[in-house]
Steps between C-alpha positions, in 0.01 A plus 500: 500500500555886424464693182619879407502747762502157762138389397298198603466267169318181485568216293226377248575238234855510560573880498502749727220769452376799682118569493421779498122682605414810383141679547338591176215725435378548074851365404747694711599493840275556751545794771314374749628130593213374725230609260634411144247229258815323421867374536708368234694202656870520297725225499855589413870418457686702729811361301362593149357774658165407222134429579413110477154549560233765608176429652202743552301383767167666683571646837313333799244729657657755720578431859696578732851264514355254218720635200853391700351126574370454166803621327731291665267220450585608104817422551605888454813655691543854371190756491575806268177731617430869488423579854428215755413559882714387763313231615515359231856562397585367872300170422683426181820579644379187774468266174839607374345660220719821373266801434573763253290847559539809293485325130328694209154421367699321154396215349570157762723348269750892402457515940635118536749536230657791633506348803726213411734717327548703781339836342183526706381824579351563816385828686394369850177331613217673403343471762738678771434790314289773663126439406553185685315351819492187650190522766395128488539504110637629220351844395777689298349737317731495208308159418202590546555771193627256286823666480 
């Protein structure tokens, strides 16, 4: 089944949510999606367009191709991220999971919300922006000065 803007849902209990996986660093989005402490797992009604249910969860240990497998193993099918590599991007895409690059470092649940109603804000992925370089990792600079 599809939801807004022709979007994967999954039924759970009966109704058809999207979850939704969004990096988070000290409460806010994180910038950098392979290197964030956390993700807030979101459950919600695409119909409603309301949060059932947010989750913050502890990010495995960084490495390379492990965040796609163990988010779909969550169960998640749209990633709302800062900047994300291609790689990785390109190994979502192979689970079917819809990635979102360019949101705002907001709150998870103000970056989900807007989401479902359509009024998400997004500049681009970070991380195509110049200061990037992909030379058998990730080494954008903007990152690396916490901005």
């Amino acid at each position: 089944m599809r939801g807004k803007d022709d979007t994967k849902v999954v039924k759970s209990r009966g109704v058809f949510l999207l979850k939704i996986a969004i990096p988070v660093e000290r409460g806010v989005l994180s910038p950098h999606f392979g290197h964030c402490a956390e993700f807030a797992l979101i459950e919600a009604d695409p119909i409603s367009r309301k949060i059932i249910r947010t989750e913050i969860v502890s990010a495995p240990p960084h490495q390379p191709g492990l965040l796609p497998q163990w988010l779909g193993e969550t169960g998640c099918n749209i990633i709302i991220a800062g900047g994300m590599g291609n790689r990785a991007i390109s190994l979502f895409s192979q689970k079917g999971i819809e990635v979102i690059c360019g949101a705002p470092s907001l709150n998870p649940q103000d970056i989900a919300l807007a989401f479902l109603n359509g009024e998400l804000q997004t500049s681009g992925n970070l991380c195509d922006e110049p200061g990037f370089k992909e030379a058998g990792g990730h080494n954008c600079k903007k990152h690396k000065q916490g901005l």
